[in-house]
C-alpha positions as CSV (number, residue, x, y, z in Angstrom):
1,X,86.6,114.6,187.1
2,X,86.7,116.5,183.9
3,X,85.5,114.2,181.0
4,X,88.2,115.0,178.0
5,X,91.5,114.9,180.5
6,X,93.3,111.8,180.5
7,X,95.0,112.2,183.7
8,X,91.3,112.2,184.8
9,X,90.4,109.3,182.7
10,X,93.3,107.5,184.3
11,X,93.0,108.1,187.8
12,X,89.1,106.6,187.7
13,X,90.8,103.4,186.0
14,X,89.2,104.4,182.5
15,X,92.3,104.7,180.2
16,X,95.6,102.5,180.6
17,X,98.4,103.5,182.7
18,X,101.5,101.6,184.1
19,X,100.5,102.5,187.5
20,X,103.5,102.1,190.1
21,X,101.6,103.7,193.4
22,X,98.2,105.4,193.7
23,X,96.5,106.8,197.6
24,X,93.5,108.5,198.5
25,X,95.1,111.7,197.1
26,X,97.2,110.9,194.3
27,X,98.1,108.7,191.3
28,X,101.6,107.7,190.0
29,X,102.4,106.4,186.7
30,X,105.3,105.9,184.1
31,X,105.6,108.9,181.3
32,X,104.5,107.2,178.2
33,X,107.3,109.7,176.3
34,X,110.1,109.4,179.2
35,X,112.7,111.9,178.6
36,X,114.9,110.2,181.5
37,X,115.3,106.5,182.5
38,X,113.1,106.9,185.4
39,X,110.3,109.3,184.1
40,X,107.5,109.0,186.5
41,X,104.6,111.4,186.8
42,X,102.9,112.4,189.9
43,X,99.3,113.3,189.4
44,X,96.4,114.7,192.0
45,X,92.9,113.1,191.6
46,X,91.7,116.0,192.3
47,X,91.6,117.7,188.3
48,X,93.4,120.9,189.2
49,X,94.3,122.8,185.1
50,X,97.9,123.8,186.0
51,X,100.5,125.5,189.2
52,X,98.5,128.9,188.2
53,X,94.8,127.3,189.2
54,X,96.4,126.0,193.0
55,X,94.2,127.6,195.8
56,X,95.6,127.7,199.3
57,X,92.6,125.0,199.7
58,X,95.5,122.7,197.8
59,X,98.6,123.6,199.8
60,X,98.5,120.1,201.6
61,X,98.1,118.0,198.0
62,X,101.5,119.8,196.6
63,X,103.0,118.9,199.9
64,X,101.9,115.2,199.2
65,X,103.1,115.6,195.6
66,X,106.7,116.5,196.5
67,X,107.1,114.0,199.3
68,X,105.3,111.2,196.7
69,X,107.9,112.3,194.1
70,X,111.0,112.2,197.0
71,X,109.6,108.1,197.8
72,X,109.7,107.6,194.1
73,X,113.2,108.7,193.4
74,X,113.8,106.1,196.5
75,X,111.8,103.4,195.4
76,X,113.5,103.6,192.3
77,X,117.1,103.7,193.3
78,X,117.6,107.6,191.4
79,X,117.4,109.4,195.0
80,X,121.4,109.3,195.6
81,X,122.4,109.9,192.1
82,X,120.3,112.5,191.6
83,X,116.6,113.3,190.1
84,X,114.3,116.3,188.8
85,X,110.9,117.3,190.4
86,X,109.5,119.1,187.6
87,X,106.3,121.4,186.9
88,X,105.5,122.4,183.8
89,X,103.1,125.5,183.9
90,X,101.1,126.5,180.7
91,X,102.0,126.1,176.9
92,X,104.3,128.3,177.0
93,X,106.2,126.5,180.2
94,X,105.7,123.2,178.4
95,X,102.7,121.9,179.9
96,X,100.7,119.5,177.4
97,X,98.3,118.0,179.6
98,X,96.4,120.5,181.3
99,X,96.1,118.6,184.6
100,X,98.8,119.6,187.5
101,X,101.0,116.9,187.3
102,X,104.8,116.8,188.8
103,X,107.9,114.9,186.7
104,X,110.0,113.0,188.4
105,X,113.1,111.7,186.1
106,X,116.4,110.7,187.1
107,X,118.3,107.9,186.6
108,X,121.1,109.3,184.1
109,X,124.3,108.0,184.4
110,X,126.5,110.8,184.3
């Protein structure tokens, strides 16, 4: 766990988080600045900086993330309509929290 990263502080129950499933592996919680209806994000425990810091070591937790984020889009009724499994990599690539973490949003009604 890295001390100043919130996704960190989260996952060890130390910061508050609308928590909507959490595993061995992996914590899910609401986007506190949703850009969708559903805005969900889908975060290792594991504190992994961004897509450019995976090792092959973490092939089987971005597996788990994708599936988790496929569930969510069906535990929240966006998986027929439609949804986005986003990662954000670097400041450039719109990553603000430098913790992997996937978006899944969905739920417009277009």
């Amino acid at each position: 766990m890295e001390q100043d990263c919130i996704f960190c502080q989260i996952a060890a129950k130390n910061s508050p988080a609308s928590i909507v499933f959490e595993n061995e592996n992996l914590i899910v919680f609401k986007d506190i600045n949703p850009h969708a209806p559903v805005h969900l994000l889908i975060v290792p425990k594991k504190h992994i900086r961004s897509v450019n810091d995976i090792t092959p070591e973490d092939s089987a937790i971005v597996s788990e993330m994708i599936f988790t984020g496929k569930e969510m889009a069906k535990q929240t009724g966006v998986n027929e309509s439609g949804y986005n499994l986003l990662f954000n990599v670097e400041r450039g690539g719109g990553q603000v929290i430098f913790h992997l973490h996937l978006h899944m949003l969905g739920g417009w009604k277009r």
